[in-house]
PDB file of the backbone (N, CA, C, O) and the ligand in Angstrom, with CONECT records:
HET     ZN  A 101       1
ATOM      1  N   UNK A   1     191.826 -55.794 -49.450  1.00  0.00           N
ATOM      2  CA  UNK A   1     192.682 -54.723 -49.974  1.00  0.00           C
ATOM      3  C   UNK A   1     194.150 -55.122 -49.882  1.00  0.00           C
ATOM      4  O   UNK A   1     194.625 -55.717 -48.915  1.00  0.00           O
ATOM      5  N   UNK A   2     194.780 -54.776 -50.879  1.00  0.00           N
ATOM      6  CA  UNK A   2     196.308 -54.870 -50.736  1.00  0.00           C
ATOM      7  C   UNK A   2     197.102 -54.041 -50.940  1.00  0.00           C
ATOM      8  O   UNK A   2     196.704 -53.499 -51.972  1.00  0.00           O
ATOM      9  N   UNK A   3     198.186 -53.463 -50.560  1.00  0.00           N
ATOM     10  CA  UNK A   3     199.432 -53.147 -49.851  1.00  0.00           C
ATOM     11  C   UNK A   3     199.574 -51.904 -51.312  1.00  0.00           C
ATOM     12  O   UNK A   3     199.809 -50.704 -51.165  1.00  0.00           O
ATOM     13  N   UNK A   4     199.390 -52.504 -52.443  1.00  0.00           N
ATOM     14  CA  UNK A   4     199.401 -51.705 -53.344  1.00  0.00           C
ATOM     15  C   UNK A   4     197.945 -51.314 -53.912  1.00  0.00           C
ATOM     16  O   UNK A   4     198.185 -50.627 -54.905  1.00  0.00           O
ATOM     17  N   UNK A   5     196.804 -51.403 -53.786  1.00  0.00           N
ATOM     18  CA  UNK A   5     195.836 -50.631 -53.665  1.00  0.00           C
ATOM     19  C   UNK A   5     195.697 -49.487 -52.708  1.00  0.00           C
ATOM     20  O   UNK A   5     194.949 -48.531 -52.914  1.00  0.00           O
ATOM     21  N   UNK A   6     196.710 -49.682 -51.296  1.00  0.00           N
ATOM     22  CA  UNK A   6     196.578 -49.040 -50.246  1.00  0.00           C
ATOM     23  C   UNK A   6     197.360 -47.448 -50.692  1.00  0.00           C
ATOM     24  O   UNK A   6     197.022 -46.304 -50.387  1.00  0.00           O
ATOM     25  N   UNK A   7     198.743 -48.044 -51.691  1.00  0.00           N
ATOM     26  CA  UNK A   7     199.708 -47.185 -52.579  1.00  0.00           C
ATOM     27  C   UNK A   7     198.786 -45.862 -53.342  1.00  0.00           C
ATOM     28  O   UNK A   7     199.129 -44.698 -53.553  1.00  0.00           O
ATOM     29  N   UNK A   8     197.280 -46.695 -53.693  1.00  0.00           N
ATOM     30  CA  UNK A   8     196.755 -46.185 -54.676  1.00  0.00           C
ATOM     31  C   UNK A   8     195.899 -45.144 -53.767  1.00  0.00           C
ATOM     32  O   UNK A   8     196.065 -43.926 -53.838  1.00  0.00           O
ATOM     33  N   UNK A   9     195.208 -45.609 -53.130  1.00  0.00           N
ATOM     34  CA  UNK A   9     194.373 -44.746 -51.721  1.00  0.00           C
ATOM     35  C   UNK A   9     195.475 -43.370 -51.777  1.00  0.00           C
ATOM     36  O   UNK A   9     195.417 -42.354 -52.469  1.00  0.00           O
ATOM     37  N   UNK A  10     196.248 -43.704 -50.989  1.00  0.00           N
ATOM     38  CA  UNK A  10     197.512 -42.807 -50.510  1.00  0.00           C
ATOM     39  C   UNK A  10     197.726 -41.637 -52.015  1.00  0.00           C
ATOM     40  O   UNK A  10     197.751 -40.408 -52.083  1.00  0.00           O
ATOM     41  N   UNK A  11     197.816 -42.426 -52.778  1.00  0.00           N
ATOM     42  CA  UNK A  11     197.898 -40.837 -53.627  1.00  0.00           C
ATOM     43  C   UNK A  11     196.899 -40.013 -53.908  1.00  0.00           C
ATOM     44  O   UNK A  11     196.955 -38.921 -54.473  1.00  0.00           O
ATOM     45  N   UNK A  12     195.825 -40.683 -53.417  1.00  0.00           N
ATOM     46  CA  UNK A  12     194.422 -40.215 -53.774  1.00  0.00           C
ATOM     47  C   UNK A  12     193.999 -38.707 -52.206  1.00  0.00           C
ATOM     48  O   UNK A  12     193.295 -37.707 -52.063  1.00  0.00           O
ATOM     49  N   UNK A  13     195.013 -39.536 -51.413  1.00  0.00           N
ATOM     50  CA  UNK A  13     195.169 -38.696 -50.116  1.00  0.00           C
ATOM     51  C   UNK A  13     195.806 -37.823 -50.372  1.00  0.00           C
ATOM     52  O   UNK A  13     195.260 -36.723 -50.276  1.00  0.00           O
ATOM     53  N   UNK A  14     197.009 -37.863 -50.742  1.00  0.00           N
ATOM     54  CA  UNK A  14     197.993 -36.578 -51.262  1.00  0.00           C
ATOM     55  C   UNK A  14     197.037 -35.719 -51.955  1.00  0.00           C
ATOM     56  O   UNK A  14     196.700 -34.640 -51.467  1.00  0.00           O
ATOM     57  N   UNK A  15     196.619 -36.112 -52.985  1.00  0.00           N
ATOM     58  CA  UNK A  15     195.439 -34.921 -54.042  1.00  0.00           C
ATOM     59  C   UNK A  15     194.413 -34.341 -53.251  1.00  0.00           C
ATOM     60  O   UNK A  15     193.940 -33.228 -53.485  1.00  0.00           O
ATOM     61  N   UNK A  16     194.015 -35.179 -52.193  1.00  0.00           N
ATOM     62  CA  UNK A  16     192.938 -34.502 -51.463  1.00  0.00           C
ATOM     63  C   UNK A  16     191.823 -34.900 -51.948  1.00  0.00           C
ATOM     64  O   UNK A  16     190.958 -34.027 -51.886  1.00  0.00           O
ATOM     65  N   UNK A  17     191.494 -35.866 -52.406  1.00  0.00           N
ATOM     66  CA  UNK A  17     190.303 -36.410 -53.115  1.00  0.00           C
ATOM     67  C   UNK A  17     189.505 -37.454 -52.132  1.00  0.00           C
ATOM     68  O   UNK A  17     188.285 -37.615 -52.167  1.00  0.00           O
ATOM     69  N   UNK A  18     190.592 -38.272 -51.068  1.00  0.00           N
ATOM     70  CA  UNK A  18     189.630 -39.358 -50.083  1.00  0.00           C
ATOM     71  C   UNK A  18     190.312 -38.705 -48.597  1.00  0.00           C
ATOM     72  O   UNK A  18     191.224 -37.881 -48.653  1.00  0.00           O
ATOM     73  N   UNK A  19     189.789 -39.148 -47.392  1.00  0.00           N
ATOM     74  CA  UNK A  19     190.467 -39.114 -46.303  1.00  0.00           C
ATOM     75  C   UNK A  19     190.452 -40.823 -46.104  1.00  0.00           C
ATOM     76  O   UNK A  19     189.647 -41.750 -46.196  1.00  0.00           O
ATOM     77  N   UNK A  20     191.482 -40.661 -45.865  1.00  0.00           N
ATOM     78  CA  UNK A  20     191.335 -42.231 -45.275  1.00  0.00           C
ATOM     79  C   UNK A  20     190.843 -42.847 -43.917  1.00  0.00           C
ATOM     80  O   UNK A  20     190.189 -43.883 -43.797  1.00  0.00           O
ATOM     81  N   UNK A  21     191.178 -42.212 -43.154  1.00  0.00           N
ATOM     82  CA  UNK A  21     190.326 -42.458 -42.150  1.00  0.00           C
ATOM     83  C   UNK A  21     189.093 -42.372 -42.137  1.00  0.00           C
ATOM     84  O   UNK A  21     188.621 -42.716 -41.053  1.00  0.00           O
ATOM     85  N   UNK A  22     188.402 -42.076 -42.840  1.00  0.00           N
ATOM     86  CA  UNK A  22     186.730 -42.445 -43.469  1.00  0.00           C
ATOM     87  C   UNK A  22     186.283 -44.171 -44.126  1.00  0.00           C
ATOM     88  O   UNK A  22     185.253 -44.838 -44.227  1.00  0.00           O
ATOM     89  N   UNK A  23     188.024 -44.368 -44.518  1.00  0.00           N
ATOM     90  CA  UNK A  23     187.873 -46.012 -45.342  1.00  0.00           C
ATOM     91  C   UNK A  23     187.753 -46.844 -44.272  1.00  0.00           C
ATOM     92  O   UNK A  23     188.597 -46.663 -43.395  1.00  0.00           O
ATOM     93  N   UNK A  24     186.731 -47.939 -44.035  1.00  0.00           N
ATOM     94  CA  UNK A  24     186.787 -49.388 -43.132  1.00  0.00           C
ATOM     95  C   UNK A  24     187.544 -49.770 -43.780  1.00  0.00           C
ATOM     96  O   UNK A  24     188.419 -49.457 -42.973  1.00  0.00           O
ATOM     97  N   UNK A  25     188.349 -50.401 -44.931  1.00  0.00           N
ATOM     98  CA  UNK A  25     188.879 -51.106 -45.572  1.00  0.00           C
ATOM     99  C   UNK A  25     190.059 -50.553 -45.433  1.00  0.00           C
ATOM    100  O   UNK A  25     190.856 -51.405 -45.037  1.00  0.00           O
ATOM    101  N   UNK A  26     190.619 -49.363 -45.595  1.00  0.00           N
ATOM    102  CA  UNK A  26     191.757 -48.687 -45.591  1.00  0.00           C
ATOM    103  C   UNK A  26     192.081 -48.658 -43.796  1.00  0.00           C
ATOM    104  O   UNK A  26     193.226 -48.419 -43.414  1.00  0.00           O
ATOM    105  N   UNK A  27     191.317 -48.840 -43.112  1.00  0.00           N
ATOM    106  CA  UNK A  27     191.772 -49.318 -41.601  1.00  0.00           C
ATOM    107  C   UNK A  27     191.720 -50.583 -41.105  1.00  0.00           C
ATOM    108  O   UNK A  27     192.270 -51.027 -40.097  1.00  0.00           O
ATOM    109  N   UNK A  28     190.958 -51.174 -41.956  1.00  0.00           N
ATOM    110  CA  UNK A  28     191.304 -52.961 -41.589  1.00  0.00           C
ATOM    111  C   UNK A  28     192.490 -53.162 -42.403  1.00  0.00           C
ATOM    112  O   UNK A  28     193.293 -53.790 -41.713  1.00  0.00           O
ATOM    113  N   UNK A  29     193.047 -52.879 -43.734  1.00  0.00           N
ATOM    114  CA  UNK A  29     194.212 -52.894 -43.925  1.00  0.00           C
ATOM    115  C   UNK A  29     195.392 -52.993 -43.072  1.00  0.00           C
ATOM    116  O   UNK A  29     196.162 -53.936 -42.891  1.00  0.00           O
ATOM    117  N   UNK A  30     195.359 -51.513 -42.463  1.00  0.00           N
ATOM    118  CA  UNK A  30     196.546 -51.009 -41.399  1.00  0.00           C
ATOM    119  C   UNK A  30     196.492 -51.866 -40.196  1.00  0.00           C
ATOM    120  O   UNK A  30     197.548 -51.923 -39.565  1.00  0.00           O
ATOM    121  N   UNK A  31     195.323 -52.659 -39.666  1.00  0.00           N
ATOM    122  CA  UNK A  31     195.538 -52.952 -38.487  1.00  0.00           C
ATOM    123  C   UNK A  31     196.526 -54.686 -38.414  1.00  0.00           C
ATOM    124  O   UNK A  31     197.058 -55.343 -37.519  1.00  0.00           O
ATOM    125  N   UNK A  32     196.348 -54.823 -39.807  1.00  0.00           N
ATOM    126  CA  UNK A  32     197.184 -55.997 -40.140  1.00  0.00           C
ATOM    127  C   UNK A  32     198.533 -55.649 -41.041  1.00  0.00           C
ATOM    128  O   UNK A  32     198.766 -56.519 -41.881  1.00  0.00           O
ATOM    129  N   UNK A  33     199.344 -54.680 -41.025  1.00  0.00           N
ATOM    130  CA  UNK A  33     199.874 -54.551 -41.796  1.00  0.00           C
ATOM    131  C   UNK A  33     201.025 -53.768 -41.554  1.00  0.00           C
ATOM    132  O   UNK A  33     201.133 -52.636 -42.024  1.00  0.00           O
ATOM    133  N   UNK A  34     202.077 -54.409 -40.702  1.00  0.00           N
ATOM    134  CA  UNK A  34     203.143 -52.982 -39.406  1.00  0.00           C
ATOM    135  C   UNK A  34     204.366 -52.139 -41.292  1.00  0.00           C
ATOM    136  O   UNK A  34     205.221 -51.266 -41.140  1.00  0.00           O
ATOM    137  N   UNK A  35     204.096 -52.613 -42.378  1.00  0.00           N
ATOM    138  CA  UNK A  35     204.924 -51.565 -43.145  1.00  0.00           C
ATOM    139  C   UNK A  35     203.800 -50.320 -43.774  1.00  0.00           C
ATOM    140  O   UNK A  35     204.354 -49.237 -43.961  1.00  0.00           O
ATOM    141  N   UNK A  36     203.109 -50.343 -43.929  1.00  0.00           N
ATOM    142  CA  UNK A  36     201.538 -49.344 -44.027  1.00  0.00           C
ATOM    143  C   UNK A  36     201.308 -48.872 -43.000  1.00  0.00           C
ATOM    144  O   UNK A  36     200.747 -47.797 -43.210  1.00  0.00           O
ATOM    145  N   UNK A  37     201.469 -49.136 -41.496  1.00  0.00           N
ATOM    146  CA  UNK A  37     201.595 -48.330 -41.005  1.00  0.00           C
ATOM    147  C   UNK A  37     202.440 -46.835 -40.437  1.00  0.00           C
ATOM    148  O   UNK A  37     202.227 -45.675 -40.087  1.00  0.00           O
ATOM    149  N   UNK A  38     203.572 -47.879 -40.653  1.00  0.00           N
ATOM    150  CA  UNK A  38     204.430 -46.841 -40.475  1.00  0.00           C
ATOM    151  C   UNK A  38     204.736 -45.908 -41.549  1.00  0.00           C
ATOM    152  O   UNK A  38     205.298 -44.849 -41.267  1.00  0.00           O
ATOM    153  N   UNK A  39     204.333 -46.271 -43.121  1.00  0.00           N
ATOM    154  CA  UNK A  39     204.690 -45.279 -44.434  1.00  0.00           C
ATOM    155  C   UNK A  39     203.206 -44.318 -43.839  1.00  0.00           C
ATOM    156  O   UNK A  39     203.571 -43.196 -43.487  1.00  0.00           O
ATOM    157  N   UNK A  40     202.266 -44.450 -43.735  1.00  0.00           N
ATOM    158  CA  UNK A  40     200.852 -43.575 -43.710  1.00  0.00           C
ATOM    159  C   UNK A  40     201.254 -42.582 -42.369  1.00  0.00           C
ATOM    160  O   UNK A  40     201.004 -41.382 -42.257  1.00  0.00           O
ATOM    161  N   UNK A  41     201.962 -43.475 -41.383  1.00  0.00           N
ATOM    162  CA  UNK A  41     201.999 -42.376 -40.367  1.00  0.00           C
ATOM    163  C   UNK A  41     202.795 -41.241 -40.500  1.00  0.00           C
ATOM    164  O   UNK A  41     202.801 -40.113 -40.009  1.00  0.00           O
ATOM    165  N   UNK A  42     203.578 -41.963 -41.438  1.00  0.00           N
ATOM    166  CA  UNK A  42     204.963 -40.162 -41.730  1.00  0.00           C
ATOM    167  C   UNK A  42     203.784 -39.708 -42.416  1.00  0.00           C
ATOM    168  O   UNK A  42     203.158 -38.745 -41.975  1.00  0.00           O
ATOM    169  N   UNK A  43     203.295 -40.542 -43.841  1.00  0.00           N
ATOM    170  CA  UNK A  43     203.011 -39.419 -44.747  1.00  0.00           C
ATOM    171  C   UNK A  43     201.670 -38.477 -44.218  1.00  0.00           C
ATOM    172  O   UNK A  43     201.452 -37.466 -44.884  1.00  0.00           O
ATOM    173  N   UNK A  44     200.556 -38.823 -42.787  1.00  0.00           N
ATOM    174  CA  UNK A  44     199.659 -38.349 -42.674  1.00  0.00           C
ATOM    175  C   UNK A  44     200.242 -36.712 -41.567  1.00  0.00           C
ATOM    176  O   UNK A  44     199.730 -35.599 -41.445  1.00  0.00           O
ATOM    177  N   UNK A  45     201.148 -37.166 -41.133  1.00  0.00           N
ATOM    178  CA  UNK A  45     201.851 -36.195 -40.742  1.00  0.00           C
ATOM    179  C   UNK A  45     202.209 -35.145 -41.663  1.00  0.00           C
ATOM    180  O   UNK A  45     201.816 -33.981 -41.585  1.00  0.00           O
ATOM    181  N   UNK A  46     202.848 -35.543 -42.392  1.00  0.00           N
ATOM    182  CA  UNK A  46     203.406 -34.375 -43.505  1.00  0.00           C
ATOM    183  C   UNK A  46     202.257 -33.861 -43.985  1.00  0.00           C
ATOM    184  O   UNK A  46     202.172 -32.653 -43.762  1.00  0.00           O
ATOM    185  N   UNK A  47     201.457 -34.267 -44.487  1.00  0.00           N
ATOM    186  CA  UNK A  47     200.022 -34.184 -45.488  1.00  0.00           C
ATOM    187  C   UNK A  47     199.455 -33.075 -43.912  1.00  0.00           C
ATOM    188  O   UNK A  47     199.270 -31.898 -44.219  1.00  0.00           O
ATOM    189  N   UNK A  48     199.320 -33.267 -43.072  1.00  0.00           N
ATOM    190  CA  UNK A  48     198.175 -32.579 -42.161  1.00  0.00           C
ATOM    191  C   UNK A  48     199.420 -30.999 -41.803  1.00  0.00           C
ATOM    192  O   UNK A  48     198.986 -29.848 -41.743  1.00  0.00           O
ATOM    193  N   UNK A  49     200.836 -31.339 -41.629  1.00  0.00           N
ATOM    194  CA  UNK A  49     201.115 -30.150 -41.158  1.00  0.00           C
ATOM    195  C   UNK A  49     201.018 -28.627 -42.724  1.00  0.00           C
ATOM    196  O   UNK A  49     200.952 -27.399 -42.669  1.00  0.00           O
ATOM    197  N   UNK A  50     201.058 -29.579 -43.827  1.00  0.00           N
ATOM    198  CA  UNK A  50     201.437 -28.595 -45.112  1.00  0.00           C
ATOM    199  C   UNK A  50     199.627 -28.150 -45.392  1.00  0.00           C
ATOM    200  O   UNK A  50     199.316 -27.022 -45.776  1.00  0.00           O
ATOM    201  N   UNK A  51     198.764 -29.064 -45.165  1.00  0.00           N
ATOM    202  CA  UNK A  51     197.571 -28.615 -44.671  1.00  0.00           C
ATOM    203  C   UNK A  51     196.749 -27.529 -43.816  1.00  0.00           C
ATOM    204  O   UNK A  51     195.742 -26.897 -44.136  1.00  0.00           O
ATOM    205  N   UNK A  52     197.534 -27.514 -42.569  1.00  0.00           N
ATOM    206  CA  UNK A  52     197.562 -26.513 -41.699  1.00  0.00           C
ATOM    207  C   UNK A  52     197.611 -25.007 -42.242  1.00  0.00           C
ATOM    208  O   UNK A  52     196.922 -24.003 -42.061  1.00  0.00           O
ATOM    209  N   UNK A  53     198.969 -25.384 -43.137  1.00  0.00           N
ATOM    210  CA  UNK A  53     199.816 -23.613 -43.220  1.00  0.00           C
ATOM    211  C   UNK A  53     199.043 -23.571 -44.851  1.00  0.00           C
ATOM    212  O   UNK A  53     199.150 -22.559 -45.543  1.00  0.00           O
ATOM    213  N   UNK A  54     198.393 -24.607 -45.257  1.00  0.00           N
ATOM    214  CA  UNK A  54     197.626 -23.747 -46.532  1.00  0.00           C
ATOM    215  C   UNK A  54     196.680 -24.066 -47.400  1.00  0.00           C
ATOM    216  O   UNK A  54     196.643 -24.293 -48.609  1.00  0.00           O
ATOM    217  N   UNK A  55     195.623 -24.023 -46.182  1.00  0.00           N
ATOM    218  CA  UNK A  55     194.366 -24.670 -46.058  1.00  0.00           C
ATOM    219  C   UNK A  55     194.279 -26.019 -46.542  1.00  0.00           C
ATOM    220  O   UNK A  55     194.940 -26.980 -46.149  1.00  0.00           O
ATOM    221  N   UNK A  56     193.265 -25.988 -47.570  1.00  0.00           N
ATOM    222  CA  UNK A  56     193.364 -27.548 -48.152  1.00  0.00           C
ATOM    223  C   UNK A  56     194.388 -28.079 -49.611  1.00  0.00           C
ATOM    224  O   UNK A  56     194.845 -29.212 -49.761  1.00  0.00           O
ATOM    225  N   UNK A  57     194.521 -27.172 -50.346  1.00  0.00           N
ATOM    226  CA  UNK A  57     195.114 -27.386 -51.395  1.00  0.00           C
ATOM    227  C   UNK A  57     196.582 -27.383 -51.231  1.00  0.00           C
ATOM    228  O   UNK A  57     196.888 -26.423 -50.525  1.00  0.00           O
ATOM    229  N   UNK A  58     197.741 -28.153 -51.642  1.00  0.00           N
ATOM    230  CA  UNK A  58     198.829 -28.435 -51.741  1.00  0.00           C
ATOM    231  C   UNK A  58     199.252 -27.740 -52.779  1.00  0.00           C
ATOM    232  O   UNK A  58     198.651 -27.764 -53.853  1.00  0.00           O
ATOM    233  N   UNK A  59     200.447 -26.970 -52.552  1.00  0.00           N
ATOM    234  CA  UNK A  59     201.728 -26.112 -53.217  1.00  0.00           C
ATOM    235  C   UNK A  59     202.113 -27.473 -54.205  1.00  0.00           C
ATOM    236  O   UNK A  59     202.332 -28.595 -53.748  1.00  0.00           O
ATOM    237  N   UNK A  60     202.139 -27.177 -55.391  1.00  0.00           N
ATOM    238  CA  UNK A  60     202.325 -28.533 -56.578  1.00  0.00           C
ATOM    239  C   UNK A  60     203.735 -28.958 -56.400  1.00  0.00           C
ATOM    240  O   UNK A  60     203.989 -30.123 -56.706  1.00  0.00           O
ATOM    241  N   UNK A  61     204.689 -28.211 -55.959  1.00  0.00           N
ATOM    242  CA  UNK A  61     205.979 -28.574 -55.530  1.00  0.00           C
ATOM    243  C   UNK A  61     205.709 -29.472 -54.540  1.00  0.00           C
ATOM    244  O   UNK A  61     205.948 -30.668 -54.703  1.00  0.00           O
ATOM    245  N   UNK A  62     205.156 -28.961 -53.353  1.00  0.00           N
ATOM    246  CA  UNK A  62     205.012 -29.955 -52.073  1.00  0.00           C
ATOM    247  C   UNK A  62     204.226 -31.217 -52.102  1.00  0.00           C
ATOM    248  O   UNK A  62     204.227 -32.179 -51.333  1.00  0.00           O
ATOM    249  N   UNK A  63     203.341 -30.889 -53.531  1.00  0.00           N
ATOM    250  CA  UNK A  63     202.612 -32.021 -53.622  1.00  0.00           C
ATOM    251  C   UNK A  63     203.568 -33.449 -54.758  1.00  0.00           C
ATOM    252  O   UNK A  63     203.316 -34.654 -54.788  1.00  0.00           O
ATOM    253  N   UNK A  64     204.340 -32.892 -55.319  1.00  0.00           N
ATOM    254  CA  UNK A  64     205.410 -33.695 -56.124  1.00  0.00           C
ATOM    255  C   UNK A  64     206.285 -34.403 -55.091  1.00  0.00           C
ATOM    256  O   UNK A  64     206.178 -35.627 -55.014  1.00  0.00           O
ATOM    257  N   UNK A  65     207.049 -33.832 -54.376  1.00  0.00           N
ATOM    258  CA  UNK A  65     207.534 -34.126 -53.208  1.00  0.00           C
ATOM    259  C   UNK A  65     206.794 -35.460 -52.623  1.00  0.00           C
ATOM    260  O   UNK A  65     207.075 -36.658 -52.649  1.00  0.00           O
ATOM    261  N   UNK A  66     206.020 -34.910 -52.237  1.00  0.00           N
ATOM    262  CA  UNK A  66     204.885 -35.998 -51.363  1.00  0.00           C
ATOM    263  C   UNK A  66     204.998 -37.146 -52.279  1.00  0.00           C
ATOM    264  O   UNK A  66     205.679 -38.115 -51.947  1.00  0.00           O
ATOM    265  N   UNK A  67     204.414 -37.111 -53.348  1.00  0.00           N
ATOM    266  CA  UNK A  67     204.351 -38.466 -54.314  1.00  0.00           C
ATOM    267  C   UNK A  67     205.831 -38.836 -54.566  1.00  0.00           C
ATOM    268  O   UNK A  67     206.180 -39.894 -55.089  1.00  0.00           O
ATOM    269  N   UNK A  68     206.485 -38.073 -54.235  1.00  0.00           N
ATOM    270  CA  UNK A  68     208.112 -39.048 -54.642  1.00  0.00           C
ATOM    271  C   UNK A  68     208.431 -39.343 -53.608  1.00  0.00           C
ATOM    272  O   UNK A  68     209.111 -40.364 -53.707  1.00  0.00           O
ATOM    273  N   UNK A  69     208.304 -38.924 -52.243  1.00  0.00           N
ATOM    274  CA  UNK A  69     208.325 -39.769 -50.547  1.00  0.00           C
ATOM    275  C   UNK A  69     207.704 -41.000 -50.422  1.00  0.00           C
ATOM    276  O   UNK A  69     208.119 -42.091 -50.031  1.00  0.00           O
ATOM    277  N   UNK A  70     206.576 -40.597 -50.848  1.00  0.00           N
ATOM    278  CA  UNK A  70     205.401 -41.441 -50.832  1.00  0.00           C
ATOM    279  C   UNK A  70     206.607 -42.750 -51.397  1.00  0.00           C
ATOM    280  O   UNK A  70     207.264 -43.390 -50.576  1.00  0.00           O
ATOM    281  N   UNK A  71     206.709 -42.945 -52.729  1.00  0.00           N
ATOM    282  CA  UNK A  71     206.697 -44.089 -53.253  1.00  0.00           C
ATOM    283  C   UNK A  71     208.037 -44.807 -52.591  1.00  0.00           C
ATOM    284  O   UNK A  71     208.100 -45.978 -52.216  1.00  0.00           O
ATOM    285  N   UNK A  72     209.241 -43.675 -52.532  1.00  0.00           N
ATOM    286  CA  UNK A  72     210.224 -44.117 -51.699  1.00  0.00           C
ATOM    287  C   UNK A  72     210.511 -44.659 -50.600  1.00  0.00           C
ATOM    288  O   UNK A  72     211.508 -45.370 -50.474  1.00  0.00           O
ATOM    289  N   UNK A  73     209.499 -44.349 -49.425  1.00  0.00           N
ATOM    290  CA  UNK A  73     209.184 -45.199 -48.042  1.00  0.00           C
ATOM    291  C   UNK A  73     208.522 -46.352 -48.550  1.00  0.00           C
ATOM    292  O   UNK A  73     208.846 -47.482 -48.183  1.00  0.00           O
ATOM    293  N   UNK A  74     207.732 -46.165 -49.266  1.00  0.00           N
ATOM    294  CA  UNK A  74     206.772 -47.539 -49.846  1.00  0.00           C
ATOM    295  C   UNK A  74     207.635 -48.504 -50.017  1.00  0.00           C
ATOM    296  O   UNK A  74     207.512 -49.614 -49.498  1.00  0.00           O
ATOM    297  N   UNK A  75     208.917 -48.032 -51.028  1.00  0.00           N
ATOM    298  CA  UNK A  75     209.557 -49.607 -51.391  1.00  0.00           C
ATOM    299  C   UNK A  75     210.596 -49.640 -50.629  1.00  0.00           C
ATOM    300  O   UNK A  75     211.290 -50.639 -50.817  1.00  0.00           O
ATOM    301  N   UNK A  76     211.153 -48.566 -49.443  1.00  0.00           N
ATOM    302  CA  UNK A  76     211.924 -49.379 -48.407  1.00  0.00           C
ATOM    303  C   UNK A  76     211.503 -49.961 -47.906  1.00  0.00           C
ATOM    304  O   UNK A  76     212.282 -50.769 -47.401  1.00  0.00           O
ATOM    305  N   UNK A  77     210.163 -50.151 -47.574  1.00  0.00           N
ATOM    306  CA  UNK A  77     209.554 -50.731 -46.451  1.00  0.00           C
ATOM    307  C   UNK A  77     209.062 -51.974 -47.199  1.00  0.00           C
ATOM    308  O   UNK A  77     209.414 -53.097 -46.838  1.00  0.00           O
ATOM    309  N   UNK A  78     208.305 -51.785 -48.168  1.00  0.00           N
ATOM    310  CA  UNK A  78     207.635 -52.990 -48.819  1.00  0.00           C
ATOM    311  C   UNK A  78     208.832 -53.716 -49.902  1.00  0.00           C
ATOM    312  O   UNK A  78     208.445 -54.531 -50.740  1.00  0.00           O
ATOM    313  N   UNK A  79     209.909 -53.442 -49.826  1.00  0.00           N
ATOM    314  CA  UNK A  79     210.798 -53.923 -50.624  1.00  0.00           C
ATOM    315  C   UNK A  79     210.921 -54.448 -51.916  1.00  0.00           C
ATOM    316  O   UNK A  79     211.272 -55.605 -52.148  1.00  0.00           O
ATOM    317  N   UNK A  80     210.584 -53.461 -52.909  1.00  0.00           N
ATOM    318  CA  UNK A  80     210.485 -53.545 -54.014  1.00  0.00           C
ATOM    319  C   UNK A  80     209.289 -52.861 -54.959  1.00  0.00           C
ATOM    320  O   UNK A  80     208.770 -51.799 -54.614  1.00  0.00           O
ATOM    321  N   UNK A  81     208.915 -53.524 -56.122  1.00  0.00           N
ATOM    322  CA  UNK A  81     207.635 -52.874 -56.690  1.00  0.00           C
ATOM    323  C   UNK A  81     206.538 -52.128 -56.331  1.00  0.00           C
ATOM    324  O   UNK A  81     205.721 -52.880 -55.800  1.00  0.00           O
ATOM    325  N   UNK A  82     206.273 -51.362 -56.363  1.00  0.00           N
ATOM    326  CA  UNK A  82     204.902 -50.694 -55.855  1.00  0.00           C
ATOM    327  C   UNK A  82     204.441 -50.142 -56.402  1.00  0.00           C
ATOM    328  O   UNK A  82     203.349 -49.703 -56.043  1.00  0.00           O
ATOM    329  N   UNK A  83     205.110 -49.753 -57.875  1.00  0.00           N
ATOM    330  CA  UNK A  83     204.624 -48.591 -58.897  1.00  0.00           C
ATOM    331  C   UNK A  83     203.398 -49.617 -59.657  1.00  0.00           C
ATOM    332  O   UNK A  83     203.037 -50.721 -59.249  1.00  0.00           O
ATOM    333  N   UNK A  84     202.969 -48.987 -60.702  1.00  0.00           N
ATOM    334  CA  UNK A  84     202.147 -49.380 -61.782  1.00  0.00           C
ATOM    335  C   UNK A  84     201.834 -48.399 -62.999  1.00  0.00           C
ATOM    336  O   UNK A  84     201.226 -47.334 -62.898  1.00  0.00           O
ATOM    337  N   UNK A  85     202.290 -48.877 -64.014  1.00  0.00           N
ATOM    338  CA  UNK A  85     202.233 -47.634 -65.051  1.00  0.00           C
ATOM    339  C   UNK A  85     203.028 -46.807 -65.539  1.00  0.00           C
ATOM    340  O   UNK A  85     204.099 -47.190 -66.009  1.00  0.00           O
ATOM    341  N   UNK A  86     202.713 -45.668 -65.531  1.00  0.00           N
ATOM    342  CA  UNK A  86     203.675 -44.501 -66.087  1.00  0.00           C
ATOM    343  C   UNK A  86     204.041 -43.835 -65.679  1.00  0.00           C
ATOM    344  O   UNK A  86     203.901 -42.706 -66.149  1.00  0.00           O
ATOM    345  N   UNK A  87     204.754 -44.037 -64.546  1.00  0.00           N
ATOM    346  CA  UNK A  87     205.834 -42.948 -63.530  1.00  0.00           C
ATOM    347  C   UNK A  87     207.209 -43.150 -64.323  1.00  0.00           C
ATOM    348  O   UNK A  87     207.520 -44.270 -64.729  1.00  0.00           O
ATOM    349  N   UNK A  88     207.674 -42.511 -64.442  1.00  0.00           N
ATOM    350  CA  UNK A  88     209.561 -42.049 -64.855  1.00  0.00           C
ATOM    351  C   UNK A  88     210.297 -42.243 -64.016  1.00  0.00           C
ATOM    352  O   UNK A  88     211.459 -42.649 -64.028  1.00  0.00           O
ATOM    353  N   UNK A  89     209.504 -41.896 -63.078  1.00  0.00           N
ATOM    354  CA  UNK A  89     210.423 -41.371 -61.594  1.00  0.00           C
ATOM    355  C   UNK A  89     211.283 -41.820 -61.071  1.00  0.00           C
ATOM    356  O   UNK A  89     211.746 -41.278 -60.068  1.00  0.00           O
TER     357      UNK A  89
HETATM  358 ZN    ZN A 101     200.008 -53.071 -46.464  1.00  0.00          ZN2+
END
């Protein structure tokens, strides 16, 4: 797995569609990988407290948010490209 498949997981987390901590692959990733860790640990934080206050489904604002954090820690950390496709953003 790579760094930007991991990108791809992660939005799939935001939607609520995988947990990642269910992935072997998405944790053998992280255990080699100190900029994935630290982007997943904010974002699993954020993702679990907006979770908390409203149940499972994400406020589409909070969930826009998320995907524009998301990609922004991604390329401080991974320094540079991470997109693919048709984001504007
Ligand atoms: Zn990585």
């Amino acid at each position: 797995m790579t760094c930007q498949e991991m990108l791809r997981l992660l939005n799939e987390y935001i939607d609520g569609e995988i947990d990642p901590s269910l992935c072997a692959e998405f944790e053998h990733h992280l255990a080699g990988c100190d900029p994935c860790q630290v982007v997943i640990d904010t974002l699993r934080r954020t993702v679990t407290l907006y979770r908390e206050g409203a149940r499972y489904e994400l406020p589409a604002a909070v969930h826009d948010r998320l995907h524009a954090e998301l990609r922004r820690r991604w390329r401080a950390r991974h320094g540079g490209s991470a997109t693919s496709g048709t984001d504007a953003g």
